[in-house]
C-alpha positions as CSV (number, residue, x, y, z in Angstrom):
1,X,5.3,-29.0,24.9
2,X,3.9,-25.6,23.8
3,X,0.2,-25.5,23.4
4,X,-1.7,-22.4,21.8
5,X,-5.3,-22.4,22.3
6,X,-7.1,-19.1,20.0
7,X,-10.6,-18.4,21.2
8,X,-13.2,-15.5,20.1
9,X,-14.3,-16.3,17.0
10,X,-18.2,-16.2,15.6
11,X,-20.2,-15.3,13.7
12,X,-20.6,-11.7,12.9
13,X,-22.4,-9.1,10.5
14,X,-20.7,-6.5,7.7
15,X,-19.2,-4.0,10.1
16,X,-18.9,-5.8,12.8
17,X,-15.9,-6.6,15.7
18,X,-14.1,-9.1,17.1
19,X,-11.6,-9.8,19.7
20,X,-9.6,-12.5,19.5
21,X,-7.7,-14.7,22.0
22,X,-4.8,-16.7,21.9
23,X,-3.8,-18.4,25.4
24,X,0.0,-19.9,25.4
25,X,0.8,-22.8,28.0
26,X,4.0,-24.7,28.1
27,X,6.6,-21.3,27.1
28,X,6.8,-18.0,28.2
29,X,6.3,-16.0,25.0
30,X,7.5,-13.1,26.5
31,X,10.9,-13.5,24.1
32,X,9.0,-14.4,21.3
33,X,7.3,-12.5,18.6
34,X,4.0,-13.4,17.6
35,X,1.8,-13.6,14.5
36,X,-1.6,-14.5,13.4
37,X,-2.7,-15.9,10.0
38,X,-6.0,-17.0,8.7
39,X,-7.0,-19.8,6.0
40,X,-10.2,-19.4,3.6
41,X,-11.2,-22.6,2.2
42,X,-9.3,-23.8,-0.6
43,X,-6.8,-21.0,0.1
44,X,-3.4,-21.4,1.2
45,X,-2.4,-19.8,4.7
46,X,-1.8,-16.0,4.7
47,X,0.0,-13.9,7.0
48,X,-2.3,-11.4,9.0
49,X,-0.5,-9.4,11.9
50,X,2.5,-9.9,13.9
51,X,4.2,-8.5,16.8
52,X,7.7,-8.0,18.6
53,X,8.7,-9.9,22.3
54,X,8.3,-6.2,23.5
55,X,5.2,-5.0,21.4
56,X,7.3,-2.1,19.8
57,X,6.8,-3.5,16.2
58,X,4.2,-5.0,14.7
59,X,3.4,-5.4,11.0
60,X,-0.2,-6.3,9.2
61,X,-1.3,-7.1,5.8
62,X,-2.1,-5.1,3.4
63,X,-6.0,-6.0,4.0
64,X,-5.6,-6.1,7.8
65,X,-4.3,-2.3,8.0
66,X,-6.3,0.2,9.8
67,X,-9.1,-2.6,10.5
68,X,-7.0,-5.0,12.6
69,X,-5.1,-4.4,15.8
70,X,-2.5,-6.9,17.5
71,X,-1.6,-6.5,20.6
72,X,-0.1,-9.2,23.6
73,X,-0.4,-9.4,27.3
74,X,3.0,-10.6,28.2
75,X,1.8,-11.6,31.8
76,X,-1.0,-13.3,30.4
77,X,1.5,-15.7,28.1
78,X,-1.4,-14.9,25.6
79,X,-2.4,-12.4,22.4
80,X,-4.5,-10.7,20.6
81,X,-6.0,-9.4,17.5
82,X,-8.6,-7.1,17.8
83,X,-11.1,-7.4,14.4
84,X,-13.0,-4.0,13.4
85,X,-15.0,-3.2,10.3
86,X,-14.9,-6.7,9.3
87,X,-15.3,-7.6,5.8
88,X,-16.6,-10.7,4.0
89,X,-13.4,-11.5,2.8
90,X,-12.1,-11.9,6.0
91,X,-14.1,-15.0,6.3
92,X,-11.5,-17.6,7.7
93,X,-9.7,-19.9,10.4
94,X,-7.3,-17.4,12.2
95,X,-4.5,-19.3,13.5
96,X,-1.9,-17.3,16.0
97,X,2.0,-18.7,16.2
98,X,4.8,-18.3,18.2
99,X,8.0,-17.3,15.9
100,X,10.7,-19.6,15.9
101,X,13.7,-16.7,16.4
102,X,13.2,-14.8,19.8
103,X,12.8,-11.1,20.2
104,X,11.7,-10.3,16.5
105,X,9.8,-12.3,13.5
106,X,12.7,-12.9,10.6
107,X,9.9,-12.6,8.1
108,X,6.2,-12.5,7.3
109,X,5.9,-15.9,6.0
110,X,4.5,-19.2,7.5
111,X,8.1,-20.5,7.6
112,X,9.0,-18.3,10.3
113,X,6.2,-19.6,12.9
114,X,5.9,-22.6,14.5
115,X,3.9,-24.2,17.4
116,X,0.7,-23.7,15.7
117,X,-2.8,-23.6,17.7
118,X,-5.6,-25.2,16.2
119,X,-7.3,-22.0,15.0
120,X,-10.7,-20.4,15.5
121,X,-13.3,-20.0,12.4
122,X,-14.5,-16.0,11.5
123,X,-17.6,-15.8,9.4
124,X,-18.6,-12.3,8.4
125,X,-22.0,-12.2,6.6
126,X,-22.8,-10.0,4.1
């Protein structure tokens, strides 16, 4: 059973940086793309960042670009999302999921992802 386990969120000011974690157990992710998505209250799930088995592509959202950086740690079976200049809009639960097609993500959309973790809250204060 695959288990995903995100850690590093807080709170944090206007400006401000976060790292955050996302720990696989039960499947080597090393064939799988990733991706990370985030849910504001009383908003419906939006895609974030995702990245290739390899790390040689990666796509972000439109509001994520230049601010947010994913990365993965293959030998770790975990990955990341590096949070800079952080916004607050970006307020949310940040979720990370394995894609269900190996190698590359088919498309940007929840559909795409399973094996959800349980998510970690972001709260950027103004």
């Amino acid at each position: 059973q695959v288990q995903l386990v995100e850690s590093g969120g807080g709170l944090v000011q206007t400006g401000g940086s976060l790292r955050l974690s996302c720990a696989v157990s039960g499947r080597t992710i090393s064939r799988y793309a990733m991706g990370w998505f985030r849910q504001a209250p009383g908003k419906e799930r939006e895609f974030v960042a995702a990245i290739s088995w390899s790390g040689s592509r990666t796509d972000y959202a439109d509001s994520a670009k230049g601010r947010f950086t994913i990365s993965r740690g293959n030998a770790k079976n975990t990955v990341y999302l590096q949070m800079n200049s952080l916004k607050p809009d970006d307020t949310a639960v940040y979720y990370c999921a394995v894609s269900t097609s190996t190698y590359y993500y088919t498309s940007l959309d929840t559909k795409s992802f399973g094996s959800w973790g349980q998510g970690t809250q972001v709260t950027v204060s103004s």
